[in-house]
Each structure stands twice: as structure tokens, then as C-alpha cells.
C-alpha positions as CSV (number, residue, x, y, z in Angstrom):
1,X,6.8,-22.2,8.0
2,X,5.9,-20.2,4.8
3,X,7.1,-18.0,3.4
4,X,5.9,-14.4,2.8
5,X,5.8,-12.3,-0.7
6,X,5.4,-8.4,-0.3
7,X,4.2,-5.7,-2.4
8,X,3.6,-2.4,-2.1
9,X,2.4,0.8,-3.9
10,X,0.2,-0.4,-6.8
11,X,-1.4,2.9,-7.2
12,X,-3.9,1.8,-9.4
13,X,-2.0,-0.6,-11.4
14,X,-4.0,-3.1,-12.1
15,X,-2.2,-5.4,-15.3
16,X,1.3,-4.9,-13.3
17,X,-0.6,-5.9,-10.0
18,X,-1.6,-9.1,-11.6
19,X,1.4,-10.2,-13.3
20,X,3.2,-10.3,-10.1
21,X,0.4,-12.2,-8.4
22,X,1.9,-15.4,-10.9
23,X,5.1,-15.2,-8.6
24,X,3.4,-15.9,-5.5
25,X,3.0,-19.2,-4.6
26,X,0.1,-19.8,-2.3
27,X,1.5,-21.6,0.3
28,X,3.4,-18.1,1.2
29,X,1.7,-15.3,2.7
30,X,1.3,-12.6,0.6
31,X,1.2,-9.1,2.1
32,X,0.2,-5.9,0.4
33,X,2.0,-2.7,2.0
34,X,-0.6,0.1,1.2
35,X,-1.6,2.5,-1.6
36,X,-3.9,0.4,-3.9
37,X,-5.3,3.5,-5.1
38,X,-4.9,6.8,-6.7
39,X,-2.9,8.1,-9.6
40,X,-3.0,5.0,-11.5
41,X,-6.0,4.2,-14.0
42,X,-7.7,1.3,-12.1
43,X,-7.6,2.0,-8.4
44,X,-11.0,0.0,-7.8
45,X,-10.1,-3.1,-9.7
46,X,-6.9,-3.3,-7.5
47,X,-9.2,-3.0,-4.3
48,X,-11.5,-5.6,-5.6
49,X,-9.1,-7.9,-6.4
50,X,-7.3,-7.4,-2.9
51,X,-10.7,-7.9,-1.1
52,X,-11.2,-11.1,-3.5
53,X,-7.7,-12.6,-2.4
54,X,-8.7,-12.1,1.1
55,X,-11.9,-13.6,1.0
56,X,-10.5,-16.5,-1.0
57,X,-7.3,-17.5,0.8
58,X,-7.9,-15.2,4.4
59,X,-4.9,-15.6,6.7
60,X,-2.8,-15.8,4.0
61,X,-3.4,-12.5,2.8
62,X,-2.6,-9.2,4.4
63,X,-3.6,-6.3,3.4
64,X,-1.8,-3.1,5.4
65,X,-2.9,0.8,5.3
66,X,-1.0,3.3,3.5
67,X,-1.4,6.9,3.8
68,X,-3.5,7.0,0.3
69,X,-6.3,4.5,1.5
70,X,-6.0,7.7,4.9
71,X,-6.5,10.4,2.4
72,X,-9.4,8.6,0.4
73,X,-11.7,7.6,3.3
74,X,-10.4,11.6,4.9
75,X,-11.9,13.3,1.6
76,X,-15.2,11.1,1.2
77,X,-15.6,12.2,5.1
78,X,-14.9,15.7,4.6
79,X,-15.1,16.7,0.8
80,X,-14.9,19.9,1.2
81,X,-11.8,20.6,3.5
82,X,-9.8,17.5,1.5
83,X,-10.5,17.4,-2.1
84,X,-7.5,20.0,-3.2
85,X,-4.9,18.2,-1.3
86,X,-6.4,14.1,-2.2
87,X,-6.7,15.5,-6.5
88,X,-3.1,17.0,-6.0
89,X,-1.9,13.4,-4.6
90,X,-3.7,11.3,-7.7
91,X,-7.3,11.3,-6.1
92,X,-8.9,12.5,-8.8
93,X,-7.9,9.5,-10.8
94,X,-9.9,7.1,-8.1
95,X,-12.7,9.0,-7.9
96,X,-13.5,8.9,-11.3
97,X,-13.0,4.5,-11.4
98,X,-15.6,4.9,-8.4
99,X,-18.1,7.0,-10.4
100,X,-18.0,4.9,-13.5
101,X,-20.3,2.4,-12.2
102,X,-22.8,5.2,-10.6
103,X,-25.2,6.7,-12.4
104,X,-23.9,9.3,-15.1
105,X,-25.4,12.5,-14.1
106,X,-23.3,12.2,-10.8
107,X,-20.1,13.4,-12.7
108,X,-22.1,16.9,-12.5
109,X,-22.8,16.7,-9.0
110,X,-20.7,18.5,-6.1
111,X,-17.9,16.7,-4.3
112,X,-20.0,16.3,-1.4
113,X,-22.7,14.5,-3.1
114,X,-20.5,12.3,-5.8
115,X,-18.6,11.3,-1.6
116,X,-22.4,10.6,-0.3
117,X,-22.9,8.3,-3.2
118,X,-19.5,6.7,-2.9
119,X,-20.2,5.9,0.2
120,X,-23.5,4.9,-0.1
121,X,-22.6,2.6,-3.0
122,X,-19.3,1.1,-2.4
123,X,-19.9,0.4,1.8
124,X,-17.8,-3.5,1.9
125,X,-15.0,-1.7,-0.1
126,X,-14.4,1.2,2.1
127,X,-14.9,-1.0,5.3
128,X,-12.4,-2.9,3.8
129,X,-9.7,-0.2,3.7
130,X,-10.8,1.3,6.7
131,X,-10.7,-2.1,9.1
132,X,-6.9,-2.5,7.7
133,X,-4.1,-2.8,10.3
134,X,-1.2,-0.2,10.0
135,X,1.7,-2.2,10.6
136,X,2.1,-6.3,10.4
137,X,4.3,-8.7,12.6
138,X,5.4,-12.0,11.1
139,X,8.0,-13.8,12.5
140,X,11.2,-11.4,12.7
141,X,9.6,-9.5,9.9
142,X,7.9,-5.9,10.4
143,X,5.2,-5.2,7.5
144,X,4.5,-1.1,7.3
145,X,3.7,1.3,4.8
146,X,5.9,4.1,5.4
147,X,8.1,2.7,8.7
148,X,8.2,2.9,12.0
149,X,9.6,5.9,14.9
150,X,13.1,4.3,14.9
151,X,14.4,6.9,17.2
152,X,13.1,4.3,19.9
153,X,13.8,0.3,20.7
154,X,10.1,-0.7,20.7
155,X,6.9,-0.1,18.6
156,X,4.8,1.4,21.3
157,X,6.2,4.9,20.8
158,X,5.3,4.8,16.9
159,X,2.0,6.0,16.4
160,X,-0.4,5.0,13.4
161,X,0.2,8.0,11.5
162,X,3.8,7.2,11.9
163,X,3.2,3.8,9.7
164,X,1.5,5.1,6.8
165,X,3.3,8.7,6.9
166,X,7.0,8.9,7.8
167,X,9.6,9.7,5.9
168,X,13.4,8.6,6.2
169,X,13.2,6.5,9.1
170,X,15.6,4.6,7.5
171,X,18.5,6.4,7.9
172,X,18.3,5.7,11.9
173,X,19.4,2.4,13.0
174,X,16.8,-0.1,13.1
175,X,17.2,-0.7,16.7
176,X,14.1,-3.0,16.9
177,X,14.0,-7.1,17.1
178,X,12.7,-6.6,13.7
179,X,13.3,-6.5,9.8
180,X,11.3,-3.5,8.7
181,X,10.3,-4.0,5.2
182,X,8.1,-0.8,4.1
183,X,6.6,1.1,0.8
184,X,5.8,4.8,0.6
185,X,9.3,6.2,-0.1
186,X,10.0,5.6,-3.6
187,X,13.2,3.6,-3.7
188,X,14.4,5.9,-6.3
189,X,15.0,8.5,-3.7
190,X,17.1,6.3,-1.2
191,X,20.0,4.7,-3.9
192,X,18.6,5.9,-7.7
193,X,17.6,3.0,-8.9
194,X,13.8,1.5,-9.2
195,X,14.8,-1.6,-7.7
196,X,14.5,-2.8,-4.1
197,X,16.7,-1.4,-1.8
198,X,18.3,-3.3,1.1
199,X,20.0,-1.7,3.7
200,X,24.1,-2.5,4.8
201,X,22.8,-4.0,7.9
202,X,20.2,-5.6,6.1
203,X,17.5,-4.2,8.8
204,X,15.7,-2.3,6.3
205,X,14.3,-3.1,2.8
206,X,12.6,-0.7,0.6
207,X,10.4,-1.8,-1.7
208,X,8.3,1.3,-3.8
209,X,9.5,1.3,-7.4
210,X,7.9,4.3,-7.9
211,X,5.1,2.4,-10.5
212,X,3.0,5.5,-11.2
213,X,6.2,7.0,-12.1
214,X,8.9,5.0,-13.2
215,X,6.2,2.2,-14.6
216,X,8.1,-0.6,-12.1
217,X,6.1,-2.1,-9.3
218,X,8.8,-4.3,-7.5
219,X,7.9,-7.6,-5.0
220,X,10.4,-9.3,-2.7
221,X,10.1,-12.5,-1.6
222,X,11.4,-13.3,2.5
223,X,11.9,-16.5,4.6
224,X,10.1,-15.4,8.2
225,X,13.9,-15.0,9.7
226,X,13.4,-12.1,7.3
227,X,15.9,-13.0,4.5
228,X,15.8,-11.9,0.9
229,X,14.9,-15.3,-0.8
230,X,14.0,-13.4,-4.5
231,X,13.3,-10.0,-5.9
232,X,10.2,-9.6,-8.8
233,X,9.7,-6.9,-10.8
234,X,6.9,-5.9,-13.0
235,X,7.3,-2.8,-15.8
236,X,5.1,-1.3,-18.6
């Protein structure tokens, strides 16, 4: 039974993102929690290499959706309405790696016609991040972005936007069958540090290091049983 190696929150960080990819061993399935992109200075080199992993080693990479993946396919869907609130959340920074390989008179374009030609040019990599489950099972371990509605016993009352968007979750009881191990809250705002935080009960681990800010991008290694087996961290 392997083992699984999760990370979360690259935000574009593509030299951090592959110096922790030397820590996984691939017998152990690695699973990526969400937020390849924005802020960070190579969100489509991150995405690339993701989709590369998958294509190469398939079941034993996972690839989950975070609420940044949301707010970039939202924008190049409706440009107009979206593009203050994605450029105040880092979009700007993953639009521009996505023009850089378009033609260079698109930089002078509109918003709605640089999205057309996003979407007309990059079509496998947006499917990509589109297809992507919100929330992953293995074993006694629950894979999510953000975390899960755990006012309630069972999944079925969380709803996708719950996955990739909640906040604080955590300081419910996990009253689920399940580990939760999740991104999106940076782990800075739970216990002031940049390392990964493990709850008392040990039913919730928090894993966003903040990279974009604090320049860490954390990975945590887990038997299926859902114990901590080793913690990685990767800084500027």
C-alpha cells in the first residue's frame, strides 16, 4: 500500500515546486492540493509540469482544484465582470506567463480578446484544470483545497465551493471517518509559524506555507491510515 506525498499552494513557484518533487518517491502517490497558479512568476510552467506528471505516471498523480484554478477559468469566461477581483488575487501575474508565448501585439489587446486567445491557444491546459476533482479520498485520508462543511458527519452536505473556498473549518471537530489534510489557509494564520500544522486530535493537517509570501512551500508525507510519516520544506 503506498504511500501518498501532498502539496499544496505553489502559486507559481516553479524552482521551489521542483525541488520538492526530489522527495517523492514514485512508488507514493503524489497529490497536488490546488493553486498552481497566480501570484507567483511561473504559473504555466507549474501547470505544465503537473499535466506532464500526470500523463507520465497517471493514477499516481492527483491533481485537486483550488479556488485560484475557479477564479482563472471564471475570468477567461467572463473578462469583464472578473478581471478586478482575479488581478487583486495575483491574476495578473498568470496572465502575463500565458501571453508570453502569443503573439506580442496581444499585450495591447482588451481583456476579452487576450481571454479569447487564451482560450483558443492553451485548450489541453485549461481542460486540464477544469476536469479536476474538488476533493480526493485515499484510504482514511481526505485530500481538499480549502476543507470540507464540518458542521456535519458526512461529505454530502459539503458542496464544491465548500472545497476550494472555506475558511476555518478547522476549528470544528472533524467529525468525519476521515483525516482532512487541506491548503488554502496559510498555516501562518492557524499557529504562526510556516510550517505544517497538525491539529491535537490529529484530524486536521494544514499544509499552505504561505510560498508567495513567506517564500516556504511545505510537503507532508502520510501512510494511507493517514499518519504523518515526514514533513518537506522548500524556501527561497
Amino acid at each position: 500500500m503506498s504511500n501518498i506525498l501532498i502539496v499544496s499552494d505553489i502559486h507559481g513557484h516553479f524552482k521551489q515546486f521542483e525541488e520538492l518533487l526530489t522527495y517523492w518517491n514514485q512508488e507514493d502517490t503524489l497529490v497536488i492540493l490546488g493553486d498552481l497558479i497566480d501570484r507567483g512568476p511561473d504559473s504555466l510552467k507549474v501547470i505544465e509540469k503537473v499535466i506532464e506528471l500526470k500523463q507520465i505516471y497517471e493514477d499516481k498523480v492527483i491533481f485537486v482544484k483550488g479556488n485560484h484554478e475557479e477564479m482563472l477559468l471564471n475570468f477567461l469566461n467572463n473578462p469583464i465582470e472578473k478581471q478586478e477581483h482575479y488581478y487583486k488575487n495575483g491574476g495578473q501575474e498568470t496572465i502575463q506567463s500565458l501571453l508570453v508565448h502569443l503573439p506580442n501585439d496581444i499585450a495591447d489587446q482588451t481583456y476579452t480578446e487576450q481571454a479569447n486567445e487564451i482560450k483558443q491557444h492553451y485548450q489541453a491546459q485549461l481542460a486540464f484544470l477544469e476536469s479536476a476533482p474538488t476533493f480526493q479520498i485515499i484510504g482514511n485520508v481526505l485530500c481538499t483545497h480549502a476543507g470540507f462543511n464540518s458542521q456535519f458527519a458526512t461529505l454530502e452536505e459539503t458542496t464544491e465551493r465548500d472545497y476550494i473556498w472555506i475558511r476555518k473549518h478547522y476549528e470544528t471537530i472533524n467529525k468525519t471517518p476521515y483525516i482532512n489534510v487541506f491548503g488554502h489557509t496559510p498555516v501562518t494564520y492557524i499557529h504562526e509559524s510556516n510550517d505544517v500544522w497538525v491539529s491535537e486530535d490529529k484530524r486536521y493537517i494544514a499544509i499552505d506555507g504561505g510560498c508567495y509570501m513567506s517564500g516556504q512551500l511545505n510537503a507532508v508525507l502520510l501512510n494511507q491510515q493517514g499518519e504523518v510519516l515526514y514533513v518537506y520544506k522548500v524556501q527561497y
